[in-house]
N, C-alpha and C positions, 0 to 999 in steps of 0.2 A: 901424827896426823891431826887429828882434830882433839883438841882439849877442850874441856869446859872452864873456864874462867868466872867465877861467881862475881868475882869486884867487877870485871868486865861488864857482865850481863847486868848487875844494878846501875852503875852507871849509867848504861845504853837503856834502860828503864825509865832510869829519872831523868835522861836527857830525851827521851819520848816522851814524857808526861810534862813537861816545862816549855818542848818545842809546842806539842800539844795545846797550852796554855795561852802561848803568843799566837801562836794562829789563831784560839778561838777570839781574843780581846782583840788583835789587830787586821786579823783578815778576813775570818769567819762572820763578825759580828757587821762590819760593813758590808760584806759580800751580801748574806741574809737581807740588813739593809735595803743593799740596792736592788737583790732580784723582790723583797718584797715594795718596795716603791714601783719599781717596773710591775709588777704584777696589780698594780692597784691602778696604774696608769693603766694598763692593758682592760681593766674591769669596765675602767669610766670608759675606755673608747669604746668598748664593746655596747653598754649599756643608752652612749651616746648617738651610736651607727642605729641600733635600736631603736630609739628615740626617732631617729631621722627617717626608718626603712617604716617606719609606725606615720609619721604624720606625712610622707610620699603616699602610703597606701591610701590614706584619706584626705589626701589631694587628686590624689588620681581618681578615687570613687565622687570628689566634689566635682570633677570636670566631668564624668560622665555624665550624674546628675545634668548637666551644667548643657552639656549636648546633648542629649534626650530632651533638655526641656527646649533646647533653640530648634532641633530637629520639629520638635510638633509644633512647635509655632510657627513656621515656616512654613509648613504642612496646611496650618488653619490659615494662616494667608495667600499661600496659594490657592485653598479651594474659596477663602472669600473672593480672591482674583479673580476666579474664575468664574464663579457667582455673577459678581458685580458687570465683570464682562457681556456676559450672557443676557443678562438686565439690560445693559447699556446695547445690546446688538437688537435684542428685541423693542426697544424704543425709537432705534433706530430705524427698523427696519417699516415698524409699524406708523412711523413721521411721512418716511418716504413712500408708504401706501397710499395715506391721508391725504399727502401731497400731489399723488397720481391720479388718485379720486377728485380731487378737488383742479386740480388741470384738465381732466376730461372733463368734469363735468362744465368748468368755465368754459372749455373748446366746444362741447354741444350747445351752449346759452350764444357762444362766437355763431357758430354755425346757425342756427332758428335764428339768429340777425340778422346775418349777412341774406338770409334766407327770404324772410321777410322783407329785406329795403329791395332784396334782386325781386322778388314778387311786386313787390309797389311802382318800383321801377318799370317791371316789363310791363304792367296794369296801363301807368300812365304813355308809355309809348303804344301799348295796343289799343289804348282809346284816342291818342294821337293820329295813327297810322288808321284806323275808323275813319276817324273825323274828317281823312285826309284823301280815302279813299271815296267816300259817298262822295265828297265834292266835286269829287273827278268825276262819277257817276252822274249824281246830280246837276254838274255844271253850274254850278253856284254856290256862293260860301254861306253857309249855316252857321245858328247861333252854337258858339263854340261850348256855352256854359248848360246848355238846357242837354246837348249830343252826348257830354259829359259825361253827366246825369244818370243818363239812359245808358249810356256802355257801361257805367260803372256797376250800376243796379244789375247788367244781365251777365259782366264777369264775374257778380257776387253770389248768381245762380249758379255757374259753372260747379263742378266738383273740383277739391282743392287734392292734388297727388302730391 
């Protein structure tokens, strides 16, 4: 059944410890190699990603900066807009008062003139129409300058309404 073989078992020994040998020199030593190159590549990308997830986060916190500060300045220009607005409607609004004021008041100085020439006007035909009427009465024509005179002296007693 089963023997033990001593020469067997040394050989099978020292051809373990010499396979042993060639794998460490020609397969172990490169394999070690490449998983530790791969592992130091794998370090830097890590350290790289790092690098990059590090100056995203303070780019990201640079744009918030960055909109909070345009946000309030937008803010401050709108309420100067709105300011300057308000400025601009009350000078506006206070032009076209001045303007209102200043066209009635022209319209009453229109008015007390036209007022006045229609008073002088009606003056001179009611001293006309006088003058015009005694003759008829009187049946003869009168001195027209001295009749004048006299109408005009007792229109100027009248009371003026």
């Amino acid at each position: 059944m089963l023997e033990v073989n001593p020469g067997l078992i040394v050989w099978t020994i020292i051809t373990f410890v010499l396979l042993l040998l060639v794998l460490r020199k020609f397969a172990w030593g490169p394999l070690i190699e490449s998983l530790e190159r791969r592992e130091e590549h794998i370090r830097n990308s890590i350290e790289r990603a790092e690098q990059a997830r590090s100056e995203a986060e303070k780019m990201m916190e640079e744009n918030r900066r960055r909109l909070a500060s345009a946000e309030q300045e937008g803010q401050r220009i709108l309420t100067e807009s709105r300011a300057l607005a308000e400025k601009l409607k009350d000078e506006i609004v206070e032009k076209a008062n001045q303007q209102s004021r200043s066209m009635i008041e022209h319209a009453h100085h229109e008015i007390e003139r036209a007022k006045e020439a229609a008073l002088a006007a009606l003056r001179g035909e009611v001293a006309t129409l006088a003058i015009r009427v005694a003759e008829k009465i009187l049946d003869e024509t009168l001195d027209e300058k001295r009749h004048r005179k006299l109408i005009d002296s007792s229109l100027d007693t009248l009371p003026v309404n």
